[in-house]
C-alpha positions as CSV (number, residue, x, y, z in Angstrom):
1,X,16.5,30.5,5.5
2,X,18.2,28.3,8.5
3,X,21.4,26.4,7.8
4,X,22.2,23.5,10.1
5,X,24.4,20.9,10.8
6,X,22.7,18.7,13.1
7,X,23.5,15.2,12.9
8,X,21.0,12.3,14.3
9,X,18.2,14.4,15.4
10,X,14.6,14.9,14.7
11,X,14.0,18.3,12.4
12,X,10.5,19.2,12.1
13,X,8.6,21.3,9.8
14,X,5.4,22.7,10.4
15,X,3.1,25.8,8.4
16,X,-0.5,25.8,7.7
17,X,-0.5,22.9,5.5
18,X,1.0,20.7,8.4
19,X,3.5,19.4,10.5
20,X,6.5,17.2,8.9
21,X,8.9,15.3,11.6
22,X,11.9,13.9,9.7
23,X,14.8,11.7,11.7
24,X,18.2,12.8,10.2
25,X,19.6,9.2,11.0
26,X,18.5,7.2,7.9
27,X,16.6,10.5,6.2
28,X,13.0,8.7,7.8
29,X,10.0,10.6,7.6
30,X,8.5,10.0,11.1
31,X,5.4,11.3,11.5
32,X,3.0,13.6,8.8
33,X,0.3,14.9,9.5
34,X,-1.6,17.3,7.8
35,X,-3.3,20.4,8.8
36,X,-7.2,19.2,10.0
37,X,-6.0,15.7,9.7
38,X,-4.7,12.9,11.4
39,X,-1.4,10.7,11.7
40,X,-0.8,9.5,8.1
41,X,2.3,6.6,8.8
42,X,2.3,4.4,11.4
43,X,5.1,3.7,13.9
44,X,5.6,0.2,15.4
45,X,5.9,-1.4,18.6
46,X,10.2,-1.3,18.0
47,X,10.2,2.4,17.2
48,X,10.4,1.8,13.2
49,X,7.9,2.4,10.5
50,X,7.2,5.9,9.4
51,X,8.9,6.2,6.4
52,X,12.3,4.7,5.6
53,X,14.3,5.0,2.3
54,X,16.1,2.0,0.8
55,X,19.6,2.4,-1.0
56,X,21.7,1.3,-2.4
57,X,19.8,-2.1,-2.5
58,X,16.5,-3.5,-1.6
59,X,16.0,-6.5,0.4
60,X,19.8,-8.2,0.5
61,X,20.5,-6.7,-2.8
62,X,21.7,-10.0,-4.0
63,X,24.8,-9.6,-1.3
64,X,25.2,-12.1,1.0
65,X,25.0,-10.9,4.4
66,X,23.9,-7.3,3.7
67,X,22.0,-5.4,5.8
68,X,18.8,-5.2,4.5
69,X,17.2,-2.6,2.5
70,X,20.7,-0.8,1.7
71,X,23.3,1.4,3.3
72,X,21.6,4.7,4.1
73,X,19.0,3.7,6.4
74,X,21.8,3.1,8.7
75,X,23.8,6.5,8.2
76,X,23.6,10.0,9.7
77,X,22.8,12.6,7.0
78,X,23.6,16.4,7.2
79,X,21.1,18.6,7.4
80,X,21.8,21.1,4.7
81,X,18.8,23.4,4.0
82,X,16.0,23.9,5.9
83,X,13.3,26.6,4.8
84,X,9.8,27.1,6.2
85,X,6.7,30.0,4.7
86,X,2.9,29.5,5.5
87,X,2.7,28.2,2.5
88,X,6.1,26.0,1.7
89,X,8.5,24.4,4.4
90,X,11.6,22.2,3.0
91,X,14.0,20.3,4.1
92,X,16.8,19.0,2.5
93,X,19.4,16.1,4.0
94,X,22.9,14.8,2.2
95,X,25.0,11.8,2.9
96,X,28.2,11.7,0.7
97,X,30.3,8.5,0.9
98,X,33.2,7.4,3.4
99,X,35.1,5.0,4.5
100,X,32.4,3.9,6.5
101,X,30.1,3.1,3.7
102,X,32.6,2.2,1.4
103,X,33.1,-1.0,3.7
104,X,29.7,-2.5,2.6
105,X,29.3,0.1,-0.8
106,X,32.6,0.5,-2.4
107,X,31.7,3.2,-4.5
108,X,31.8,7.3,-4.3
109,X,28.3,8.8,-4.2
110,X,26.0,11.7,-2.9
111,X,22.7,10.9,-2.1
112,X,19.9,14.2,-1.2
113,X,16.8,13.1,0.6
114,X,14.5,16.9,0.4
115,X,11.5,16.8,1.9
116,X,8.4,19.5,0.9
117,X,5.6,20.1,2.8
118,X,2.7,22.1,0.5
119,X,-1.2,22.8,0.3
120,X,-0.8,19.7,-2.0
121,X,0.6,17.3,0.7
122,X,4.1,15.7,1.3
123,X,6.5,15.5,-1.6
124,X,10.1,13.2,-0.8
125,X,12.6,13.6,-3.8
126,X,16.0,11.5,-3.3
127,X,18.7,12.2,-5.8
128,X,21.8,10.0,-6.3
129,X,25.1,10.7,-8.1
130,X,28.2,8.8,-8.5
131,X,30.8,11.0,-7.9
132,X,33.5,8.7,-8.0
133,X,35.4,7.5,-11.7
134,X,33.8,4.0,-11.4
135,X,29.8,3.0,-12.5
136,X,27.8,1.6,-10.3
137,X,24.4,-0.4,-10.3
138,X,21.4,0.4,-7.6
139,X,18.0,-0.7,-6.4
140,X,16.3,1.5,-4.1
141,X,12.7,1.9,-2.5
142,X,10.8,4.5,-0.4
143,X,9.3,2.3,1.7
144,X,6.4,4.3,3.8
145,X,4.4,2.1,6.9
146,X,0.7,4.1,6.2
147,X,-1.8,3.7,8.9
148,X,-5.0,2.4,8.4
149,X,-7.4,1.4,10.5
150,X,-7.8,-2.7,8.6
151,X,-5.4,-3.8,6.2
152,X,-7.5,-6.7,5.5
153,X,-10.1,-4.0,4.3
154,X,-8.2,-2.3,2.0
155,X,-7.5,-1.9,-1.5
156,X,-4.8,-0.4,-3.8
157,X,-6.0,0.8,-7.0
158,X,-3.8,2.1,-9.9
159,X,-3.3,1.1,-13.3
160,X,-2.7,-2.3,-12.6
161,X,-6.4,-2.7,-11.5
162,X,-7.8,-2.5,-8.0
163,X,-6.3,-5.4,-5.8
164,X,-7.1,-6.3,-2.2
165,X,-4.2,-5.6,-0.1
166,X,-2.2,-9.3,0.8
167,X,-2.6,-10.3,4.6
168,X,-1.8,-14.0,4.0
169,X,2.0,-14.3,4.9
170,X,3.1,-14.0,1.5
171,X,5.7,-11.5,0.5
172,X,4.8,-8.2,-1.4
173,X,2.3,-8.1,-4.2
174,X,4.7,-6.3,-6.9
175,X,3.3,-4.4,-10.1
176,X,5.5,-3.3,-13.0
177,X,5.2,0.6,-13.9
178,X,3.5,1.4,-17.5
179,X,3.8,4.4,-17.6
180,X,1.4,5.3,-15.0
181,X,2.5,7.0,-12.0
182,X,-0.8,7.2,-10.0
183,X,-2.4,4.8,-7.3
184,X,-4.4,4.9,-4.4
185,X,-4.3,3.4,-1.2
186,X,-8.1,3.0,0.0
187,X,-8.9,2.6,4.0
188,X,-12.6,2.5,4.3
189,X,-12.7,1.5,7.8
190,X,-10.4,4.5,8.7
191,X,-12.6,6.7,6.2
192,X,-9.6,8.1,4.3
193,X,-7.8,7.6,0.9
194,X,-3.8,8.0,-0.1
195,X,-3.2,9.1,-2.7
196,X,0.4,8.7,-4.5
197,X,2.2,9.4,-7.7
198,X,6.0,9.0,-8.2
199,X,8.7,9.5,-10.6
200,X,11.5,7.8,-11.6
201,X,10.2,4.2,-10.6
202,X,10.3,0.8,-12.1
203,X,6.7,-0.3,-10.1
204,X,5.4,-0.5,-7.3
205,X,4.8,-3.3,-4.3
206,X,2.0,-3.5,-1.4
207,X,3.1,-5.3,1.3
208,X,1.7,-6.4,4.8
209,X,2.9,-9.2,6.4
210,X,-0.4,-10.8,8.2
211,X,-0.2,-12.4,11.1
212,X,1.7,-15.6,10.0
213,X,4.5,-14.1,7.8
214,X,6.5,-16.5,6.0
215,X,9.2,-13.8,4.9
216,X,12.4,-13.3,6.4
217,X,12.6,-13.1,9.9
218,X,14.9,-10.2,9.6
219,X,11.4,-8.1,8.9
220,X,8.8,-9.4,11.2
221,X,11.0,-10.6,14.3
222,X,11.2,-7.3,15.6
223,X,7.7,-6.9,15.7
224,X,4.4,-7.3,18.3
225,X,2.0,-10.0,16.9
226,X,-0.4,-7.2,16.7
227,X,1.7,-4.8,14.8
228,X,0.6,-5.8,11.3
229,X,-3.2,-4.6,11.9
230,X,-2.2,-0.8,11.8
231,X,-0.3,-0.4,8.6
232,X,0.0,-1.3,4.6
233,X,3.1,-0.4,2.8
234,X,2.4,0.8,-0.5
235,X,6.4,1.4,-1.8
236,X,7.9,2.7,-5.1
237,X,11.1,2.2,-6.4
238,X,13.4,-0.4,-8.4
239,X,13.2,-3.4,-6.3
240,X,14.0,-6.5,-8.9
241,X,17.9,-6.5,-9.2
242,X,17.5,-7.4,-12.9
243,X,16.0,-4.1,-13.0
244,X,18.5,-1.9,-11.6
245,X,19.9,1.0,-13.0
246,X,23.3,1.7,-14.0
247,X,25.1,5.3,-12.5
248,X,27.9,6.4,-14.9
249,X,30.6,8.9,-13.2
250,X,29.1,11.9,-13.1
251,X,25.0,10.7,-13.6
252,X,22.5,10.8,-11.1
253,X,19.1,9.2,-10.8
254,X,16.1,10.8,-8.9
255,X,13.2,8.8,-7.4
256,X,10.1,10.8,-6.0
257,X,7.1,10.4,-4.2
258,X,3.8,12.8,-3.4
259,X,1.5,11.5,-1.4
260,X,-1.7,13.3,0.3
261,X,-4.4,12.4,2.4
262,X,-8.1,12.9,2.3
263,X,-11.3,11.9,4.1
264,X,-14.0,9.9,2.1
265,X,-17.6,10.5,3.0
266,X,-19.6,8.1,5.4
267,X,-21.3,6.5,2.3
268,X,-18.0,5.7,0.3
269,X,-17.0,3.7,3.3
270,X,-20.5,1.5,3.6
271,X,-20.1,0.9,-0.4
272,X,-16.2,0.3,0.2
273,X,-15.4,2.3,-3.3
274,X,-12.6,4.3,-4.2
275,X,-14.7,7.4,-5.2
């Protein structure tokens, strides 16, 4: 075991099962990709994409000139533990409040982004906890950019049915959880399938903003015109305000995602089927 207290860097973690690159300024996954495989998020023509977590809002959070998608995106977190076998690397990232935060989030927190890279895949656990004597109320997202070869090719499929991913402009196609924490993202095109499940989520949203968005410019502005042909967001979280949970002093709330990558065969691609 490594300890480390490097601040606004790129960590990497790499065994057999792959190679992990994680950006301590915002906790963002940059770049997965597994062993045998190929890139799994994409990264935009501004630098963004990969994977970026949203708390303690999504969107404006109902705040009037918030930063978007939250406070931590924005923040440096400390590298606390870092661990890497053949079999099992982890990495595990804390950002505990200040006065810096407190000036858009005036509430005492500790939030831990850890990061596992397995035989299975990728696995991204981030736990929050109010640490302060004063509840609080929080929507959050992960909010991965995956690469596919044709958005307007893909599909989604979970328990909610098997919907075409939006390309229109619209904002994100949002699905309620039942209960069910499994979907799949399905690139024929590319030849590959994501597969996801999470914990600790509300629903789910699929996203992609075509090439005449109509959402907030605050997205899309940043962005080449040809920039929304290589990814699909496929995000889970609480991300409806009226659905955000409460953190008493002391409680803490985990979110999780897994998410692994496989090839489909030549013929699942001509059928277009999620096998």
């Amino acid at each position: 075991m490594t300890t480390a207290m490097c601040i606004a860097s790129l960590v990497v973690l790499t065994n057999a099962c792959g190679r992990l690159s994680v950006d301590t300024h915002g906790a963002r996954a940059v770049s997965y990709v597994p062993s045998g495989g190929t890139e799994v998020f994409a990264t935009l023509s501004d630098g963004s994409g990969g994977m970026p977590i949203c708390w303690p809002w999504f969107g404006d959070g109902g705040r009037e000139g918030a930063r978007r998608h939250g406070i931590a995106r924005y923040e440096d977190f400390r590298v606390v533990r870092k661990t890497e076998s053949p079999d099992v690397a982890e990495l595990e990232l804390r950002l505990d409040s200040s006065v810096a935060t407190k000036a858009e989030f005036p509430f005492d927190f500790s939030l831990s982004v850890v990061f596992r890279l397995a035989e299975a895949g990728v696995s991204v656990t981030m736990t929050a906890r109010n640490t302060g004597d004063r509840p609080f109320r929080v929507t959050e997202m992960f909010h991965p950019y995956f690469a596919v070869a044709n958005p307007r090719s893909c599909r989604v499929e979970g328990s909610f049915g098997s919907v075409a991913v939006p390309c229109d402009g619209s904002h994100r196609h949002a699905f309620p959880d039942d209960g069910d924490h499994a979907y799949l993202l399905f690139d024929p095109e590319g030849g590959r399938r994501i597969s996801l499940s999470s914990f600790g989520d509300s629903g789910v949203a699929v996203w992609n903003p075509g090439p005449n968005p109509v959402v907030s410019s605050k997205i899309t502005s940043r962005l080449d015109p040809g920039d929304w042909r290589r990814f699909v967001c496929v995000e889970n979280g609480t991300y409806d305000p009226s659905a955000a949970y409460r953190l008493a002093p002391g409680a803490a709330h985990t979110l999780l995602l897994e998410i692994s990558s496989s090839d489909i065969s030549q013929q699942q691609k001509e059928k277009g089927k999620i096998p």
